[in-house]
N, C-alpha and C positions, 0 to 999 in steps of 0.2 A: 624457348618457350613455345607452345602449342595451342596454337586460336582455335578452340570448338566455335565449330557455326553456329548462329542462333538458334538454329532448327533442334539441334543436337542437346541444349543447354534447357529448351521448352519439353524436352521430351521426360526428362526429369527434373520435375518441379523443384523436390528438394536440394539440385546441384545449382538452383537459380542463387547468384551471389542473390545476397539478401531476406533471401524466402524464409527461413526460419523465423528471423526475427520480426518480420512483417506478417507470418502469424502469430509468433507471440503477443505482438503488437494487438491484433485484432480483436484475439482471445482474453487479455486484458481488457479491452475498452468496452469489450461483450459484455463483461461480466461484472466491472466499475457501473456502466449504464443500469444493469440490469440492479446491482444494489443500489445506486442511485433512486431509480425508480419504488425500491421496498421500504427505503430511508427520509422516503418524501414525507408520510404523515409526523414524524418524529424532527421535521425540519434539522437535519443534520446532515454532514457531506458522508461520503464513507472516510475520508483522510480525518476529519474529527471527531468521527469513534473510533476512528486507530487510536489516534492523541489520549482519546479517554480512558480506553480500557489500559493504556499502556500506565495513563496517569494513576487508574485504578490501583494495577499492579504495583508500581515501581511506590509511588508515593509522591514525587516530584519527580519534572525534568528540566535541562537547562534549557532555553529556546535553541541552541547550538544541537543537544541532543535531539529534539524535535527536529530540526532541518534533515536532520541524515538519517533521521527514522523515514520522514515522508519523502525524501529526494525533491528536497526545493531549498531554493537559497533565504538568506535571513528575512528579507525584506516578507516575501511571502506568506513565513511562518511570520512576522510579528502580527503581518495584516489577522493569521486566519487565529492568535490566539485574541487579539483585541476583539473580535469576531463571537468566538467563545466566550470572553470575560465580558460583554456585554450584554450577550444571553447569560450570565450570574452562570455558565459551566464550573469557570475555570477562573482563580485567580492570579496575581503575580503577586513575589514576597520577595524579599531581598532574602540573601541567600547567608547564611550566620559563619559560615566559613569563608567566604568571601562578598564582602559589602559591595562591592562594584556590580558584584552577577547578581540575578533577578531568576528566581524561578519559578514555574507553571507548576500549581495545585489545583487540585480537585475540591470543586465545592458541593455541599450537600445537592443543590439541581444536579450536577451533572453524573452524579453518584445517581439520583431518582431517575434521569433521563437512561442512563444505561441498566437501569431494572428495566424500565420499563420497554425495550427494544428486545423482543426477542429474538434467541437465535436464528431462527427461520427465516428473519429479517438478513442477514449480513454475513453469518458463516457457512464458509463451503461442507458439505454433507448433510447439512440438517434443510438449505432451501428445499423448495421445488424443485429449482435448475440448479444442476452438480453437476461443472461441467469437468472433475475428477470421478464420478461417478462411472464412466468409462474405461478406465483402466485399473488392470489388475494390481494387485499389492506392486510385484514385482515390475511391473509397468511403471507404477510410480517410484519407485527407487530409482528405475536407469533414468527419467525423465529429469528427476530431480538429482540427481549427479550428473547430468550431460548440462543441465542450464547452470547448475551449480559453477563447474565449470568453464561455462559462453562469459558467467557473470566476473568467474575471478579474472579471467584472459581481459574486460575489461577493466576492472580495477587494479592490476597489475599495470597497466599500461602506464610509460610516466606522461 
């Protein structure tokens, strides 16, 4: 095995073990903050307008689905639906296919709450700051096939 010097390894930032995904990192937290900040008047996080538009969509989900939607574990999701179902968003039902599960519904607020948020608010293309607005169609393809990728290489791992 072959030890490049440290000089050797600064010289190309992107061979620095770790550099990718400590911009990714970054690049996330840029752009979570920066909808954070547009999702203030609307008192809402951005991880529960994910919850809601998804709620929108789908019609129900289990708390189990919502965990792996948001990448956080149970306890978290019960905290942020009880969170929701107290601001009257969202409620829980028991579930007519199986009585033991409980599922997360959309209530008339949280339908009225997600009119009233506009795009400009929370979706990449339509803000002010696009931070894919930078790169070309074909840009975006190898981008999203090489993380596509970063991402299976971890969920493959056992």
């Amino acid at each position: 095995m072959t030890v490049r010097p440290r000089a050797a390894l600064s010289a190309d930032p992107a061979m620095v073990p770790g550099a990718i995904l400590a911009r990714v990192s970054r690049l996330h937290l840029g752009w979570k903050r920066y909808v954070q900040q547009q999702l203030l008047p609307f008192r809402v996080s951005p991880k529960q307008l994910f919850v809601l538009r998804a709620l929108d969509e789908r019609g129900f989900l289990l708390p189990s689905e919502i965990a792996r939607m948001v990448h956080a574990d149970r306890p978290t999701v019960s905290s942020m639906v009880r969170t929701m179902e107290r601001a009257g968003w969202v409620a829980l039902e028991g579930d007519p296919d199986d009585g033991r599960r409980r599922r997360v519904v959309l209530r008339a607020a949280g339908r009225e709450l997600l009119r009233r948020i506009p795009a400009r608010a929370w979706r990449s293309g339509k803000t002010r700051v696009d931070p894919e607005a930078c790169l070309s169609r074909s840009e975006r393809r190898v981008l999203h096939e090489l993380l596509g990728r970063m991402s299976r290489a971890i969920e493959e791992t056992p």
